[in-house]
N, C-alpha and C positions, 0 to 999 in steps of 0.2 A: 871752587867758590862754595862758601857755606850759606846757607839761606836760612832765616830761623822760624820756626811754625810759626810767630807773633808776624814778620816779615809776609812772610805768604799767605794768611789769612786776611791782614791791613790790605794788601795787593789786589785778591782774587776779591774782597767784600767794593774793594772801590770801582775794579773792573766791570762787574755786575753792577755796582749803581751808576757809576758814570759812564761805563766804558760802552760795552755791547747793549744795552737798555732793552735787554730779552722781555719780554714777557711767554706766560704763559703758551706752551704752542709754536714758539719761536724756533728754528734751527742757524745753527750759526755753520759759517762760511772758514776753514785755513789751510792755507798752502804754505803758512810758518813750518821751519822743520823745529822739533820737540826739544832741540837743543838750543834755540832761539828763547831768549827770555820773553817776549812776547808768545812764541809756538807753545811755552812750557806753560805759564803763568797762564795767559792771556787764553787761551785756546785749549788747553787740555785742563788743568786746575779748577782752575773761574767754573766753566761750563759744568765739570763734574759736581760741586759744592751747589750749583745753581741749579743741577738736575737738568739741564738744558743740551740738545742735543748737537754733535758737531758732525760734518762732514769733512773728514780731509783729504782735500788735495796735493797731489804731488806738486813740485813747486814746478818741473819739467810741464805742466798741463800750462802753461803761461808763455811758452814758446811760440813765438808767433807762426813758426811755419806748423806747428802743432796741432794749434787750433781746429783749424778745417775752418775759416770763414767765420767763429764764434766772438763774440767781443764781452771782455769782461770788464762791468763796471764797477771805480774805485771807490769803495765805501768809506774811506780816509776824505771826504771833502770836508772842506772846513765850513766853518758856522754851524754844522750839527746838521748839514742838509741829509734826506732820506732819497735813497732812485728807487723808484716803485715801475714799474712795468707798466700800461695803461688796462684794467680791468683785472691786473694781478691779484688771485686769491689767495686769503690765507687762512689758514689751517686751525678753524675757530668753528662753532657749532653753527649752524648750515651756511660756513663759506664765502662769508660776506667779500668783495672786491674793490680795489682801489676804483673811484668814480669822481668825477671833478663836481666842485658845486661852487658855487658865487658865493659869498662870506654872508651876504641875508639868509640863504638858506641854513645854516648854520643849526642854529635853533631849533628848527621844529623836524631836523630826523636825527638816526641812529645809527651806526656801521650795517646795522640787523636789515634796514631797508634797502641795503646796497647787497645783492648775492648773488653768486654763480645765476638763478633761478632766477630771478629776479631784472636783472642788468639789462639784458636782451632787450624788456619789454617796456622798460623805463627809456630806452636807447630810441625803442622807435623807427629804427633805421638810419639814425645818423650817429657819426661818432661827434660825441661832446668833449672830450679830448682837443680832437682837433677843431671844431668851433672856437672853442677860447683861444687857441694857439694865437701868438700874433705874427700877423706875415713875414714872411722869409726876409731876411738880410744880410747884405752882403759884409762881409769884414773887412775892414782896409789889409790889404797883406802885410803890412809894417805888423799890423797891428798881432796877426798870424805867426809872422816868425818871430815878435818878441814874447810870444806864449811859449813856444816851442825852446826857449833859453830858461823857463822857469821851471828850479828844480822839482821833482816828484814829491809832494807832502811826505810820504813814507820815507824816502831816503833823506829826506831832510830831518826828519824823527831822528831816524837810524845815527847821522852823524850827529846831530846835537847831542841823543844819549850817551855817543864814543868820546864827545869833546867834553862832556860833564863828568863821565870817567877819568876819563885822564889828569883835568883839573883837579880832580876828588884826591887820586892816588900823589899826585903833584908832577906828573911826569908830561905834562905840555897843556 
């Protein structure tokens, strides 16, 4: 397959604006292998033009007897949702941390007042986290096993790009 510089710069500039939404400081996450137009484009290209740093994983690290007990979460959810960790740092001038706040507070702070250094003392001794949280519920099990028949976003990706191919070339 040929790919043409105009092709792969149109690609790797939309990646970076719509795709991974890096900023500054950001490291991105793949266990795409480089021969995957997503591993190659997506994860090796994008990242290097964007000066943005990657980690790769083997795709073997995703085995569940592998693991050792670790659980990884799928950054493909839809509506553009973010999983943040609770009190997760990140790698910005002094460390600021993921912290919940009520939408009134909103207004009158900054990432800068939420930091490693800081969190502890604002915390108090309780977790606000789990204060907002609302209390546990049970799920109907219908409701359970009909999650468990809906296919994985990615591999729903994966074959709509195969059946757009196919269309394209005219071969199904």
């Amino acid at each position: 397959m040929l790919i043409s510089q105009k092709a792969i710069c149109f690609h790797t500039e939309a990646i970076l604006r719509d795709g991974l939404k890096l900023v500054p400081g950001d490291r991105a996450f793949s266990w795409l292998p480089l021969y995957h137009d997503m591993g190659l484009v997506g994860f090796c290209l994008s990242p290097l033009m964007g000066q943005a740093s990657v980690d790769y994983l083997a795709t073997t690290a995703f085995v569940r007897e592998d693991r050792h007990g670790k659980v990884f979460l799928d950054s493909t959810r839809s509506g553009g949702a973010t999983v943040v960790s609770p009190y997760s740092p990140r790698i910005r001038p002094g460390v600021p941390v993921s912290f919940p706040l009520e939408w009134d507070e909103l207004e009158s702070v900054t990432p800068a007042d939420f930091t490693l250094h800081s969190a502890p003392d604002l915390l108090g001794g309780r977790d606000a986290w789990a204060d907002r949280m609302p209390a546990p519920q049970a799920l109907p099990v219908d409701l359970v096993a009909e999650g468990h028949e809906i296919p994985i976003a990615r591999v729903q990706a994966m074959h709509e790009g195969k059946r757009r191919a196919r269309a394209a070339r005219g071969d199904g």
